[in-house]
C-alpha positions in Angstrom: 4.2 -31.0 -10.4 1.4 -29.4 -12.2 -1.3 -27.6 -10.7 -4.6 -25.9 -12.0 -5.1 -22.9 -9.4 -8.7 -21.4 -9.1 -8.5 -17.9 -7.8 -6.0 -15.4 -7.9 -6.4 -12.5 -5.9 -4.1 -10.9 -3.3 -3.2 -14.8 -1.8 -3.7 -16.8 -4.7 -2.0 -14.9 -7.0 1.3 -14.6 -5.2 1.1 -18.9 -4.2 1.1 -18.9 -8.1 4.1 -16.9 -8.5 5.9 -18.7 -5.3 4.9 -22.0 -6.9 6.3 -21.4 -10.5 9.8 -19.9 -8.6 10.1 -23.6 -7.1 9.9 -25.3 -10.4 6.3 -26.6 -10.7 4.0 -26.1 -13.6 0.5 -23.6 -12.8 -2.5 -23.0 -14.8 -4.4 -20.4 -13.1 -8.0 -19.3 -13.2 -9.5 -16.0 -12.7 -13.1 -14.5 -13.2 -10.8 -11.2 -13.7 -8.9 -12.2 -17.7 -6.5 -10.1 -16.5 -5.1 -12.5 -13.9 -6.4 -15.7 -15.7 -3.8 -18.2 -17.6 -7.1 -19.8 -19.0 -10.6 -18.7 -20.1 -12.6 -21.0 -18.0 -12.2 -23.8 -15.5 -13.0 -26.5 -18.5 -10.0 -25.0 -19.9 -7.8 -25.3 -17.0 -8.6 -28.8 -16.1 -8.0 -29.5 -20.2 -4.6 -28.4 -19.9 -3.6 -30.3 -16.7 -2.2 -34.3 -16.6 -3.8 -36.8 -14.9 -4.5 -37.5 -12.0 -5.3 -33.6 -11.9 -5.0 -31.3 -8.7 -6.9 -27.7 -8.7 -6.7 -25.5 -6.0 -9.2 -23.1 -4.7 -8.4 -20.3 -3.4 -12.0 -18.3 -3.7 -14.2 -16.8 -1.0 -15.8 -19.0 1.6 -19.1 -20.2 1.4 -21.0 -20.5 -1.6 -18.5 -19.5 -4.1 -16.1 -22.0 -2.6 -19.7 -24.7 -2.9 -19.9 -23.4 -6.3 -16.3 -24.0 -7.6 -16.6 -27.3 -5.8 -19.4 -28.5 -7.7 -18.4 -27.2 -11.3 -14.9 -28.6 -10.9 -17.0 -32.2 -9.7 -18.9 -32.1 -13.0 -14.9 -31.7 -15.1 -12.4 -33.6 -13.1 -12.5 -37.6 -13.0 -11.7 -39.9 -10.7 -8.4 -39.9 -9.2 -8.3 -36.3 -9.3 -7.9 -34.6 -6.6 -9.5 -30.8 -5.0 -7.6 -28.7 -2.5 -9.6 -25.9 -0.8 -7.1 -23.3 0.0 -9.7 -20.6 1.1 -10.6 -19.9 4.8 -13.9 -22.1 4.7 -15.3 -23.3 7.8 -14.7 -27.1 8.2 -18.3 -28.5 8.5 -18.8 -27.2 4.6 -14.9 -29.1 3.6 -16.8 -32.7 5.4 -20.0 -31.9 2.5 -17.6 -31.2 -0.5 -15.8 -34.4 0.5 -18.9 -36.1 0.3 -19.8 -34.4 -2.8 -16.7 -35.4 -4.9 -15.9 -38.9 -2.5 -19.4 -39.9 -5.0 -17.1 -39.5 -8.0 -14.1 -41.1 -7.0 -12.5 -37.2 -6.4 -10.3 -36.6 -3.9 -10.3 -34.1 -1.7 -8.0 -31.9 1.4 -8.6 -28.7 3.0 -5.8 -26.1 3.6 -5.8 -23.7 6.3 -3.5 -21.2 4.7 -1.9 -18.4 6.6 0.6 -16.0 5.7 -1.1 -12.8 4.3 0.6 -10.4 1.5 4.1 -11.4 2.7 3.5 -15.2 2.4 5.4 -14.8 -0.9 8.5 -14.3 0.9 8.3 -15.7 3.5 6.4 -18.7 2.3 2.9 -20.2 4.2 1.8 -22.0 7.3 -0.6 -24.7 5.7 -2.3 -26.6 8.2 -4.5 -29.5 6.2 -6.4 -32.3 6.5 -7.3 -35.4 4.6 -6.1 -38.8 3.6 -2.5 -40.1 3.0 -3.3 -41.0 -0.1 -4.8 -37.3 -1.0 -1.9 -35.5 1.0 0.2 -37.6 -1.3 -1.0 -36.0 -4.4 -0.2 -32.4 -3.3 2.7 -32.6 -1.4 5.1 -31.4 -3.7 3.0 -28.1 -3.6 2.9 -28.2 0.0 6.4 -28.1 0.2 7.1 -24.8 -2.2 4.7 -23.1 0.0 5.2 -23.4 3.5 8.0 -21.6 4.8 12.3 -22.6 5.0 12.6 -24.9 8.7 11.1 -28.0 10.1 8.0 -25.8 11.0 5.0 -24.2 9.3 2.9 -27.6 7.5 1.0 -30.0 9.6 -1.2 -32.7 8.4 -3.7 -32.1 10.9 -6.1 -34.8 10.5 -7.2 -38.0 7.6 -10.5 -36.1 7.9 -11.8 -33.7 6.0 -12.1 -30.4 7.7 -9.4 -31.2 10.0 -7.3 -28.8 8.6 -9.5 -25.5 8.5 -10.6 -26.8 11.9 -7.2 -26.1 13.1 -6.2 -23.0 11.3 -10.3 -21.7 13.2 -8.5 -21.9 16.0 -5.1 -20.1 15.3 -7.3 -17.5 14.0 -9.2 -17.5 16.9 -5.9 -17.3 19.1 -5.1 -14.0 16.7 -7.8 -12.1 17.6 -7.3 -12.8 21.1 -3.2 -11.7 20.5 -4.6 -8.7 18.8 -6.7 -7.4 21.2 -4.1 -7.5 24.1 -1.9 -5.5 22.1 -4.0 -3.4 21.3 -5.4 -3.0 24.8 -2.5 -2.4 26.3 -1.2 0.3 23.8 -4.5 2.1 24.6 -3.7 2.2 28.3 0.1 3.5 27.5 -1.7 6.1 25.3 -4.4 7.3 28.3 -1.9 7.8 30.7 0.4 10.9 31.5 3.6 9.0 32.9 4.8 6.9 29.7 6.0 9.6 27.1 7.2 7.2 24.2 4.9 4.9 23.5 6.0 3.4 20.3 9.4 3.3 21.5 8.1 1.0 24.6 6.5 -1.3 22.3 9.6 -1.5 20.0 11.7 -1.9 23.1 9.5 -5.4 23.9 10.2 -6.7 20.0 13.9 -8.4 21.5 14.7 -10.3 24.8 11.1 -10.0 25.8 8.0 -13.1 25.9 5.4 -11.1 24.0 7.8 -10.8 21.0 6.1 -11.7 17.6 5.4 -10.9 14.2 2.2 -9.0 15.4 4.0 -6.9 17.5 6.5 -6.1 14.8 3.3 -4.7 13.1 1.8 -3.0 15.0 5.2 -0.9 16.1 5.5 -0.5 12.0 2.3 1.0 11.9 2.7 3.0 14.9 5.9 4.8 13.7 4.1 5.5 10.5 0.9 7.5 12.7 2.0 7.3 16.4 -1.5 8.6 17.5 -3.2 6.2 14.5 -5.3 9.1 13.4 -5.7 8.0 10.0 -7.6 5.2 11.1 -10.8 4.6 12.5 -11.3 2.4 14.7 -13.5 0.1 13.4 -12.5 -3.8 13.0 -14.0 -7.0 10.9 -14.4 -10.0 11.4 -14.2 -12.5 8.5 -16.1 -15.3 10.8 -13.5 -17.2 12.1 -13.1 -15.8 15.3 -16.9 -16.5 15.3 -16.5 -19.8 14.2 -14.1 -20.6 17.1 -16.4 -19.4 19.5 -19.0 -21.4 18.6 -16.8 -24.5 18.3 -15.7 -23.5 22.0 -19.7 -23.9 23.1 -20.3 -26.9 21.2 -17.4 -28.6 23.1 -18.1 -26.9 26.8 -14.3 -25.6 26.1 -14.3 -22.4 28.3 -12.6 -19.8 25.6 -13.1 -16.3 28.1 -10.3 -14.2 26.0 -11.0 -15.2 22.4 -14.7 -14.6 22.8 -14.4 -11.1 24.7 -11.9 -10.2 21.6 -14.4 -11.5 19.0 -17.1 -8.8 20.7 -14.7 -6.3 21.2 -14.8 -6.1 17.5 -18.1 -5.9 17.9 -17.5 -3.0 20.3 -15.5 -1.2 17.2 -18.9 -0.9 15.3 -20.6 1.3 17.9 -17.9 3.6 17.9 -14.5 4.9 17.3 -12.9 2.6 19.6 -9.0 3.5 20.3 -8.2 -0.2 20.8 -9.4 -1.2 17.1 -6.8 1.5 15.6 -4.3 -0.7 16.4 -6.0 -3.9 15.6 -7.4 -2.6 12.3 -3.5 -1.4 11.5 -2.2 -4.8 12.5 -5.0 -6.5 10.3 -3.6 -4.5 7.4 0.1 -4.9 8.0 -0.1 -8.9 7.6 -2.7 -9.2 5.6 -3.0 -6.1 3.8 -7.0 -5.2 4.6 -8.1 -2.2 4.2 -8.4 0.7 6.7 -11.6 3.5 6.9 -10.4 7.0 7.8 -10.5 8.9 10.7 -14.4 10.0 11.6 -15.9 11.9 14.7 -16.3 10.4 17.3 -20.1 8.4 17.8 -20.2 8.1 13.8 -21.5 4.9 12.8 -19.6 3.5 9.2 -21.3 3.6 6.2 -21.3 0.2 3.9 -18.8 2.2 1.8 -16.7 2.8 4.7 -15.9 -0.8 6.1 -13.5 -3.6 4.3 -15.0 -6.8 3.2 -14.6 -9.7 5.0 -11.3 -11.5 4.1 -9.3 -14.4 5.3 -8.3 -12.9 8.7 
């Protein structure tokens, strides 16, 4: 198929190259000419057949609004927009709305995989019509990863599929912080002496075994102690997100809330615990880390990552 691909950063960029090694046709789109196939979005959407699909694969919020509403103004109806990003699913139910009024089609993408999802393809959980899903299938299926698992159509309505990947961020942080609690607890005490080695030593046969876990013992046989980090986490508002889906709902959520403020927590002060999670948050998703600091120093603007898509 051919696809027109907004956005082409450390995800984007690598679902272009996965998509072209499984045949289809991309036209990508970059504010950075560097990365761009194209000099502008008119020029992108020129270049693709009808009915078009463009991807978006920008940051949440309003430059996801903004994308949304240029690409309204070029595409025609039929067409069809695919929000790729991490945006929350109330704002996928407006741009439906928004494009719905021009005959536009339009399906949200959770999308998780991080820096490896080139080789090891993506989970896509995503929401919107037959009809829409139809359109982008074929893309859907380059993607996600080899098996019977890893793509759900999670919902005909818009925002269904955000919705759902919320939530398996919001299960993330909570997976996160138990690792990360427990390694702390290994580390304060005088009777375990090999504390990586325990944690590889759970990586087979046991029922915590996961791809996290492989992280974190990755990152812990590259700084055992995690000196080199400081233990500061983000959030990218997900985990929020959850939280406050939890409390619309009366769902009782006690673990992923206490790991969304233990994050929170990591702000006042060097926190132990958000070594690890901050080394797990860079192993799949390749975030940056701040530096070691004493201990009670708050982090400058300089010395915190952005918010990205974990």
């Amino acid at each position: 198929m051919d696809i027109g691909l907004v956005g082409l950063g450390k995800m984007g960029g690598n679902m272009r190259t996965r998509l072209r090694n499984a045949g289809h046709t991309v036209v990508g789109y970059d504010r950075n000419p560097d990365l761009a196939d194209v000099g502008s979005l008119a020029e992108m959407v020129e270049k693709l057949p009808s009915p078009k699909v463009v991807w978006v694969m920008v940051p949440a919020g309003d430059p996801t609004k903004a994308t949304v509403q240029e690409l309204g103004e070029l595409l025609a109806e039929g067409d069809l927009v695919v929000d790729g990003g991490n945006s929350r699913w109330t704002d996928d139910q407006a741009n439906a709305e928004h494009l719905g009024t021009k005959g536009v089609g339009f399906v949200d993408c959770g999308v998780s995989g991080g820096v490896w999802g080139l080789k090891n393809g993506y989970a896509l959980m995503y929401g919107g019509s037959d009809e829409d899903v139809a359109k982008v299938l074929p893309a859907f299926e380059a993607l996600k990863p080899e098996g019977d698992s890893g793509m759900v159509h999670a919902g005909k309505t818009p925002g269904a599929g955000h919705f759902a990947k919320m939530v398996h961020n919001g299960i993330e942080y909570a997976m996160m912080q138990a690792y990360a609690e427990g390694w702390e607890l290994l580390e304060k005490v005088d009777l375990v002496d090999n504390v990586t080695e325990v944690f590889d030593s759970w990586r087979e046969g046991t029922v915590i075994r996961s791809w996290l876990l492989d992280l974190l013992v990755a990152a812990l046989k590259e700084d055992d102690d995690l000196h080199e980090i400081r233990g500061y986490a983000e959030d990218s508002g997900e985990g929020r997100w959850t939280v406050e889906a939890a409390i619309d709902n009366a769902v009782p959520m006690h673990v992923i809330a206490a790991s969304l403020f233990a994050r929170f927590t990591s702000r006042q002060d060097d926190s132990p615990a958000m070594k690890a999670v901050a080394a797990m948050r860079k192993g799949f998703g390749g975030h940056a880390t701040t530096g070691a600091a004493p201990a009670g120093t708050p982090p400058t603007t300089e010395d915190v990552d952005s918010p990205a898509d974990k």
